[in-house]
C-alpha positions in Angstrom: 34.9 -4.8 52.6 34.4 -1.8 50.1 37.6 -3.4 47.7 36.1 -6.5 47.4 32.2 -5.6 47.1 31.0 -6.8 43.6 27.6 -5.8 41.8 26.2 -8.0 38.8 23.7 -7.3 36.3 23.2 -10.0 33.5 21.0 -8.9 30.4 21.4 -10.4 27.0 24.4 -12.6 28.2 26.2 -9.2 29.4 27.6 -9.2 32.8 28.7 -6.4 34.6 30.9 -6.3 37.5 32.4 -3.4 39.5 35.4 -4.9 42.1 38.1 -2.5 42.9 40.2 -1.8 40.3 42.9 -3.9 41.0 41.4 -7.3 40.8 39.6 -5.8 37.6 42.8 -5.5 36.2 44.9 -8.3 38.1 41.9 -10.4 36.0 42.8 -9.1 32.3 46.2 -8.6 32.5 47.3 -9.1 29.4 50.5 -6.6 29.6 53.2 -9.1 29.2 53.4 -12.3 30.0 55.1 -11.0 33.3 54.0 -10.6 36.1 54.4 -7.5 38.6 57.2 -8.5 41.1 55.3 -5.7 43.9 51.7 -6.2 45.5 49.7 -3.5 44.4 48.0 -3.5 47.8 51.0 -3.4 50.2 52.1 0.0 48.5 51.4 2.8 50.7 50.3 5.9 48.5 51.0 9.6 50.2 48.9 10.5 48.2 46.8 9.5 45.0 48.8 12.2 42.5 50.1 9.7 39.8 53.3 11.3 40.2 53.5 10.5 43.8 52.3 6.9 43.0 55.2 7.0 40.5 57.9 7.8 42.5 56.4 5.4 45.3 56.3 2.3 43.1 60.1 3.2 41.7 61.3 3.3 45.5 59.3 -0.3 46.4 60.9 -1.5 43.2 64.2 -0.7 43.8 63.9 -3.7 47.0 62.9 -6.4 44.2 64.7 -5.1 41.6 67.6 -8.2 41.2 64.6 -10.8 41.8 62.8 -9.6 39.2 62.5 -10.8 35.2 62.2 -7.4 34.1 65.0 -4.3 35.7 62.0 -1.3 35.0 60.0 0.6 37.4 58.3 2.0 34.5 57.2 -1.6 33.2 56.4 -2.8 36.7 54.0 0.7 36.7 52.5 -0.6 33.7 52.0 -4.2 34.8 50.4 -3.4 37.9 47.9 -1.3 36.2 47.6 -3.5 32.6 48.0 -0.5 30.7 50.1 0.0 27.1 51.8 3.1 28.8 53.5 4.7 31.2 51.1 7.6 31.2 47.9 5.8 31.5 49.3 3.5 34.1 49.9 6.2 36.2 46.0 7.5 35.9 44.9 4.0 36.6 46.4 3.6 39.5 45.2 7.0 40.5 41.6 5.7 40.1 42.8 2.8 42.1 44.0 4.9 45.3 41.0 6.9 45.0 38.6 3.9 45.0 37.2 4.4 41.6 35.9 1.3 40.3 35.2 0.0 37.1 31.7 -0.8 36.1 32.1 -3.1 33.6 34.4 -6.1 33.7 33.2 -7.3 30.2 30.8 -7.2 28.1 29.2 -8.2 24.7 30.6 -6.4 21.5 28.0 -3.7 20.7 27.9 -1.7 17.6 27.6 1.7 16.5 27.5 2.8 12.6 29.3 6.2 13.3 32.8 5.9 15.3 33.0 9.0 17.0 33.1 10.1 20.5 29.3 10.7 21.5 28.4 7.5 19.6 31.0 5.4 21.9 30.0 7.3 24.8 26.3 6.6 24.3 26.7 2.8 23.4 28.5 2.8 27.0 25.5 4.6 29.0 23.5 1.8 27.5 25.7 -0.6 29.2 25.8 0.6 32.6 24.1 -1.0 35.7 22.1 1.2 37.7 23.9 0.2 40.7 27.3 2.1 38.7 28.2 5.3 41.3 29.4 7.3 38.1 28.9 8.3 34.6 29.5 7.0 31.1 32.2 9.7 30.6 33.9 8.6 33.9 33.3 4.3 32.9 35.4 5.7 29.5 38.2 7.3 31.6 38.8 4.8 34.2 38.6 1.9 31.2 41.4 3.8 29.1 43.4 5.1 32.0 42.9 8.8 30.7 43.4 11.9 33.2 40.3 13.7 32.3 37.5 14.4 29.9 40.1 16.0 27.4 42.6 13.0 27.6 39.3 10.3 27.3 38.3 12.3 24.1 41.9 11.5 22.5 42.4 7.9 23.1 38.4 7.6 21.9 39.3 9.3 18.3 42.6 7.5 18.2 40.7 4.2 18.6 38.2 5.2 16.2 40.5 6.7 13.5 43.0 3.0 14.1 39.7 1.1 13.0 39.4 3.8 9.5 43.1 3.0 9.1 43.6 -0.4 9.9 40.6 -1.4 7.1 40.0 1.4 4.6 43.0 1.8 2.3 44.0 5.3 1.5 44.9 6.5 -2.2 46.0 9.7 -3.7 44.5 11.7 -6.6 46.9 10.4 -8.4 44.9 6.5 -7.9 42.2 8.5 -10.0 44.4 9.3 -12.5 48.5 9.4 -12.7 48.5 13.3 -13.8 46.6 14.3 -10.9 49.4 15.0 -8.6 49.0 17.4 -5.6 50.3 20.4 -7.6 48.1 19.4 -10.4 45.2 19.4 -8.4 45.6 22.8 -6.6 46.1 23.9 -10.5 42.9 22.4 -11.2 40.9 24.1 -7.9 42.4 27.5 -9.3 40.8 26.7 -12.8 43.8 26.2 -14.7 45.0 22.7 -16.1 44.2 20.8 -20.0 40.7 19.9 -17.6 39.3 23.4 -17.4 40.9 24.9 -20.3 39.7 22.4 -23.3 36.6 22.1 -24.6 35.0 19.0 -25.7 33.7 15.5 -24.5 35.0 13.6 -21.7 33.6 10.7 -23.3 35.8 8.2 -24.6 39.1 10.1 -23.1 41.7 8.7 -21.5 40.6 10.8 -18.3 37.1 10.7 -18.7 37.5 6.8 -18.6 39.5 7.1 -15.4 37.5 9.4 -13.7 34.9 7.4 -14.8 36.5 3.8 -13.7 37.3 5.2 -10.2 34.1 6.5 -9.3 32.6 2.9 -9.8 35.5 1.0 -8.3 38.1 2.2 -5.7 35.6 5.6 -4.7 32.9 3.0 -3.5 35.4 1.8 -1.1 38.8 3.3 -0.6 39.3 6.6 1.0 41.1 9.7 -0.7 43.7 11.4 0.5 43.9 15.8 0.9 45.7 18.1 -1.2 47.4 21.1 -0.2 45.0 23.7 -1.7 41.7 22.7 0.1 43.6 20.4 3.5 42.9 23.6 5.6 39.5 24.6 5.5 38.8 26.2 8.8 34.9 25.8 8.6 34.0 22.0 7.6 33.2 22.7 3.7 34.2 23.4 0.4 32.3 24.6 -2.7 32.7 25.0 -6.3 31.5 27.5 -8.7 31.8 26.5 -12.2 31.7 29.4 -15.1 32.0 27.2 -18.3 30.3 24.4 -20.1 32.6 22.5 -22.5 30.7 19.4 -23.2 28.0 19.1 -25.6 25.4 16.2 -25.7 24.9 15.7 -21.7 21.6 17.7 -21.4 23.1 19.8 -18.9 24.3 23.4 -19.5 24.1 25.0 -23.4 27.0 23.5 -25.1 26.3 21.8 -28.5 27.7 20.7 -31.6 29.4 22.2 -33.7 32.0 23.2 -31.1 33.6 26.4 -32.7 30.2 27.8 -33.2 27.8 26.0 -30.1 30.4 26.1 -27.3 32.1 29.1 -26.9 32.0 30.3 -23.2 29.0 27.9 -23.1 26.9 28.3 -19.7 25.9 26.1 -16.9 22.6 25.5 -15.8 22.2 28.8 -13.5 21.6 27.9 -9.8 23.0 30.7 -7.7 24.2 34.6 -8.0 27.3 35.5 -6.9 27.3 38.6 -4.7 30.4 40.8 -4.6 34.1 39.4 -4.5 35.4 40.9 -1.0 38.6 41.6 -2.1 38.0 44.3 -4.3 34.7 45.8 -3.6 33.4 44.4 -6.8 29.4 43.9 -7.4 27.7 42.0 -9.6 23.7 42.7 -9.6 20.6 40.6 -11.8 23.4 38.5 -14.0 26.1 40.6 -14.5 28.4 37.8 -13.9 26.5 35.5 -15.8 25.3 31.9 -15.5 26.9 29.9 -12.7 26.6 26.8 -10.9 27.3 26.1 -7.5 27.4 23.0 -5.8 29.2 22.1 -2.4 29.5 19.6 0.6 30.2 19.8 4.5 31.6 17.5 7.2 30.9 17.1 10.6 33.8 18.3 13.5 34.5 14.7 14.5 37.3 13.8 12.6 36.4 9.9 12.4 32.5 10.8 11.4 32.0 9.5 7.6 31.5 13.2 6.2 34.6 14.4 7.5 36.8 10.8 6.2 35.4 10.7 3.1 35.2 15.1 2.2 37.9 14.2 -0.3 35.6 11.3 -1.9 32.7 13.6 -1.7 35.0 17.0 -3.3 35.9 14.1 -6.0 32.3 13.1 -7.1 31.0 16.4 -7.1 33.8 18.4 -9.0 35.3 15.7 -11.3 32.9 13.0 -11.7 29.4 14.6 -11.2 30.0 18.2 -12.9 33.0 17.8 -14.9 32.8 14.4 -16.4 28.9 14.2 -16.2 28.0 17.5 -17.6 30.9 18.9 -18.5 31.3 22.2 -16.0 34.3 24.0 -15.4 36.6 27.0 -15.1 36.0 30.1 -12.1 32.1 32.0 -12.2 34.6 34.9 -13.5 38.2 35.8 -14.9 39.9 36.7 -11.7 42.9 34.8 -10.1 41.4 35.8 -7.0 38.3 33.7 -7.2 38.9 29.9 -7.3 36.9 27.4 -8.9 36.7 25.3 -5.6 38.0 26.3 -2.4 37.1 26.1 1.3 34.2 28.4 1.7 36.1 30.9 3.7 37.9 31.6 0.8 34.9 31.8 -1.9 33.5 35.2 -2.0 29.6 35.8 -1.3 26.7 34.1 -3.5 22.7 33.2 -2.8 23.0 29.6 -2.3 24.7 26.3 -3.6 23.4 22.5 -4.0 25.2 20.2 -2.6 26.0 16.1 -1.8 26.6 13.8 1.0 28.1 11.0 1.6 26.3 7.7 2.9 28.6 4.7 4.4 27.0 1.4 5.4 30.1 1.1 8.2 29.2 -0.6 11.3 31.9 -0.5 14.1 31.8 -3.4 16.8 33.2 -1.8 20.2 35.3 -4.8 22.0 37.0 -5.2 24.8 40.7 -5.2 23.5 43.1 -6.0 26.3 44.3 -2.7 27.2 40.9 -0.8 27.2 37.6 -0.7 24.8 38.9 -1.1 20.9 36.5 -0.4 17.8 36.6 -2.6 15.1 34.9 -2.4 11.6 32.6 -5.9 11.0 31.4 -5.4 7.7 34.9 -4.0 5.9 35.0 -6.7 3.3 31.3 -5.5 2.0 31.9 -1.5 3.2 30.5 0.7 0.2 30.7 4.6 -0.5 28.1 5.9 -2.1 26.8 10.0 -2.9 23.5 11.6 -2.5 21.6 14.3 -2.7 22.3 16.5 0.6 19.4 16.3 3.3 18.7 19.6 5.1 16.6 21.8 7.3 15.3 25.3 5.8 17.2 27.3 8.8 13.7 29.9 8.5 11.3 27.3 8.7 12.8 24.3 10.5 11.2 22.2 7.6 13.1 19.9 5.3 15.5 21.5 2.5 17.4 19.4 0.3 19.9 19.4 -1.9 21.0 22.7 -0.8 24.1 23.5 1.0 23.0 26.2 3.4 20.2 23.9 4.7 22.7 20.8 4.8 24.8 22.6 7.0 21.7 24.1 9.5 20.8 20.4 9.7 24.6 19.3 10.6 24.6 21.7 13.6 21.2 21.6 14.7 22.2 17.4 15.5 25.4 18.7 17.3 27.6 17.7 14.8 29.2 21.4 13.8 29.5 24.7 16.1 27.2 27.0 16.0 29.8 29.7 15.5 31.4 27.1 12.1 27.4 27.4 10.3 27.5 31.4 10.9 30.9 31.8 9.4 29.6 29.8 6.8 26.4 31.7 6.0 29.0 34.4 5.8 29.4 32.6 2.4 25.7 31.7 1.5 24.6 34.7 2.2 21.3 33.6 1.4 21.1 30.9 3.5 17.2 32.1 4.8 15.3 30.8 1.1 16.8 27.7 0.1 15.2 28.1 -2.9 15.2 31.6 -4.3 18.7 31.2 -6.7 18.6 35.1 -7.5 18.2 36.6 -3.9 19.5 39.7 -4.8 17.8 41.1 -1.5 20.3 38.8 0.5 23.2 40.3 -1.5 22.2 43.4 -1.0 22.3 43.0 2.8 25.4 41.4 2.9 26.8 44.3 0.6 25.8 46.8 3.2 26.7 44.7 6.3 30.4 44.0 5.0 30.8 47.6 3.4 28.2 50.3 4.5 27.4 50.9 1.3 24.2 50.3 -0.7 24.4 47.5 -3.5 24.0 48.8 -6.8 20.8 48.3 -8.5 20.6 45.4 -12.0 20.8 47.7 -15.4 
C-alpha cells in the first residue's frame, strides 16, 4: 500500500529511500533511548493541524500514561516524530497525516564551501531521485520538521551559524590590542583616539607590533567580534575616508622626515572626491576638501556567508592594518564631528567612488545527517585560513570586470543574488559615482547628486 511503497536510487554509494514518514523516522530514532509507549498508526487524526494532532496524542497518552517510562505527552510527541522539539514534532507529524514522505533516508556527507541557505538547498536538489513527488525546499522542511519556507530558512541558518560557532573562536578588539575596547573603538571610527591624533611611525610601537602580530596570527583564523558604532549598518557595508597621513617612509601618501616640517596635515594618496555633507548643505567642488582616500568593503545578506562573518576581520585589515599601520592614514576627509572616519555607508555623506577588499575563506562545510535532521559541519577547521584581497567587481555601466572598487564590488554582490536590489541603490546613494569605476574626480556625478538631493545646481571649482 501507498505507506509502505519505497523507491531507491543508488549513485556513488548514495541510497535514497522515500517510505512514509513514520518508518523513516521509527528507523533513526535517536530521540532518547525510550521508546514511544503509543503506535503512531492506531492514532486517529481529525484532522492533520499539528494542534489537533497535539491534543489527539495527549488524550491517547493519558490511557498509557502509568505504563509508561516517561509521564509527558509532549516527550511521547517528540518520540513519535524523532524530533529535538515540541514544535517540530508537531510539523512532522503533520507531514505524516498528510502523507508527505521523505525522499531521502540517508545519504553521503556532501560539501558546500559557503554555509548558507541557497548553497544547502542546492546540494539537496542534487540529491534527489527523480522519482521524489516534491521539491528541494519541501525535502528541507519535512527533514527539519519546519512549518513552512520561513520556518525551514531558520533552522537552515541556525545549523549553519552552530558550525561558525562551534569551530571558529570569536575575539574582541581588544584580542588585537588590550586598549581597544568597544568605547575606544567607536572613538577611533569618529577619528579621535592617540591613533588618529599622533603623528609618526607605527613601526617599532607597541601598537603597530600588535596590530601587526594579529593580522598574521589570530586574523588568519579567528573571527572578530562588532562594536557598537558600526554593529548596525542597515545596507551590508562600511567605508572609511581618511584625511591625514602621519607616517613617513611607507611610499604611500606625502609624509616625510623631518616631522615638524614634512608632516603637517600630510595627504593621502587622492582616490575619491567627496561631494557635499547632507547635513548641512555643504559643497565641496575640484579639491576643495583636499586629498582623501577611500577605501571600503560589503557583505552579502546571509548572515552565515564568509563576507558577512568575517566584515569585522575585513573593517580590521582595511582601517588598522592596511591604511593605518601600512601607510599610515588617518583622521575624517574634514574637521566636522558630523563626518566620521569610518561608518556604515548610510551614515557617510556623498563621494565619487571608494576601493575596496574582500575576504577569501578556504571553509568547506560537510552537510551530514545528524540525528534529528541535516547538520553542517566544518572539515577543514584545523587548516581554515582568512585571508584579504583586492575586491572583484562588475562595472554596473558596462557589465565588464571592475576591481578593487567598491561600487563595482557591490553591483557584482547583487547581480549573484547575494544583496537586494533595493540594499546596492541605497548604497549608490553613497557612491554617487558608482557608473565610472575609474574616474576618482567625477564632479559630473556630484553634481547630479547635488541637484537630485537639493534642487539646486552644484557650484562650479574656483
Amino acid at each position: 500500500d501507498r505507506l509502505s511503497e519505497t523507491y531507491e536510487y543508488k549513485s556513488k554509494k548514495m541510497k535514497f529511500t522515500t517510505k512514509a514518514i513514520f518508518l523513516f523516522l521509527a528507523s533513526t530514532s535517536v530521540v532518547s533511548a525510550m521508546e514511544p509507549c503509543l503506535e503512531l498508526e492506531s492514532l486517529d487524526f481529525l484532522d492533520c493541524e499539528p494542534d489537533t494532532i497535539f491534543k489527539t496524542i495527549n488524550s491517547a497518552f493519558k490511557g498509557v500514561k502509568k505504563s509508561c517510562d516517561h509521564k509527558s505527552a509532549r516527550k511521547e510527541a517528540m518520540l513519535l516524530a524523532n524530533m529535538p522539539t515540541l514544535t517540530q514534532a508537531k510539523y512532522a507529524l503533520r507531514n505524516y497525516c498528510l502523507g508527505t514522505e521523505p525522499c531521502l533516508q540517508e545519504w553521503e556527507d556532501f560539501e558546500v564551501e559557503e554555509c548558507t541557505f541557497d548553497t544547502v538547498l542546492n546540494g539537496f536538489k542534487d540529491l534527489l531521485p527523480g522519482s521524489c513527488g516534491h521539491d528541494e525546499a519541501k525535502e528541507l522542511e519535512i527533514l527539519f520538521g519546519a512549518r513552512d519556507l520561513k520556518d525551514t530558512r531558520r533552522m537552515v541558518r541556525k545549523m549553519c551559524g552552530d558550525a561558525w560557532e562551534e569551530s571558529i573562536d570569536s575575539v574582541p578588539f581588544t584580542e588585537v590590542d588590550s586598549r581597544f575596547t568597544n568605547e575606544f573603538m567607536d572613538e577611533y571610527v569618529d577619528g579621535d583616539t592617540f591613533l588618529n591624533n599622533e603623528t609618526g611611525s607605527f613601526q617599532d610601537t607597541e601598537e603597530g607590533e600588535n596590530i601587526d602580530e594579529f593580522r598574521n596570527d589570530e586574523a588568519t583564523y579567528s573571527m572578530l567580534e562588532e562594536f557598537p558604532a558600526l554593529e548596525n549598518c542597515e545596507f551590508n557595508s562600511i567605508m572609511c575616508c581618511f584625511g591625514r597621513d602621519r607616517q613617513p617612509d611607507d611610499n604611500n601618501g606625502n609624509c616625510a622626515t623631518p616631522l615638524d616640517e614634512n608632516c603637517v596635515d600630510a595627504d593621502p594618496a587622492d582616490n575619491s572626491n567627496l561631494c557635499y555633507t547632507d547635513f548641512d548643505g555643504a559643497t565641496f567642488p575640484g579639491a576643495a576638501e583636499g586629498d582623501i582616500h577611500c577605501h571600503g568593503l560589503a557583505w552579502a545578506d546571509d548572515e552565515n556567508e564568509s563576507s558577512a562573518k568575517l566584515k569585522f576581520n575585513n573593517f580590521f585589515y582595511v582601517s588598522l592594518y592596511d591604511h593605518m599601520y601600512t601607510r599610515g592614514y588617518v583622521e575624517n576627509m574634514i574637521d566636522s564631528d558630523n563626518v566620521p572616519m569610518c561608518g556604515c555607508i548610510e551614515d557617510m555623506p556623498p563621494v565619487s567612488r571608494a576601493d575596496c577588499t574582500e575576504t577569501a575563506v578556504n571553509a568547506i562545510f560537510d552537510i551530514v545527517w545528524g540525528g534529528y535532521h541535516p547538520e553542517a559541519q566544518l572539515r577543514n577547521e584545523g587548516d581554515i585560513e582568512f585571508n584579504y584581497n583586492e575586491c572583484q567587481g562588475i562595472n554596473p555601466s558596462t557589465q565588464e570586470a571592475a576591481n578593487n572598487d567598491l561600487a563595482s564590488h557591490v553591483h557584482r554582490l547583487q547581480q549573484e543574488g547575494r544583496i537586494k536590489a533595493s540594499t546596492e541603490r541605497q548604497i549608490f546613494k553613497t557612491l554617487v559615482g558608482y557608473a565610472e569605476p575609474g574616474n576618482n574626480d567625477n564632479e559630473e556625478a556630484c553634481a547630479r547628486a547635488y541637484k537630485r538631493e537639493t534642487g539646486l545646481e552644484y557650484p562650479e571649482a574656483e
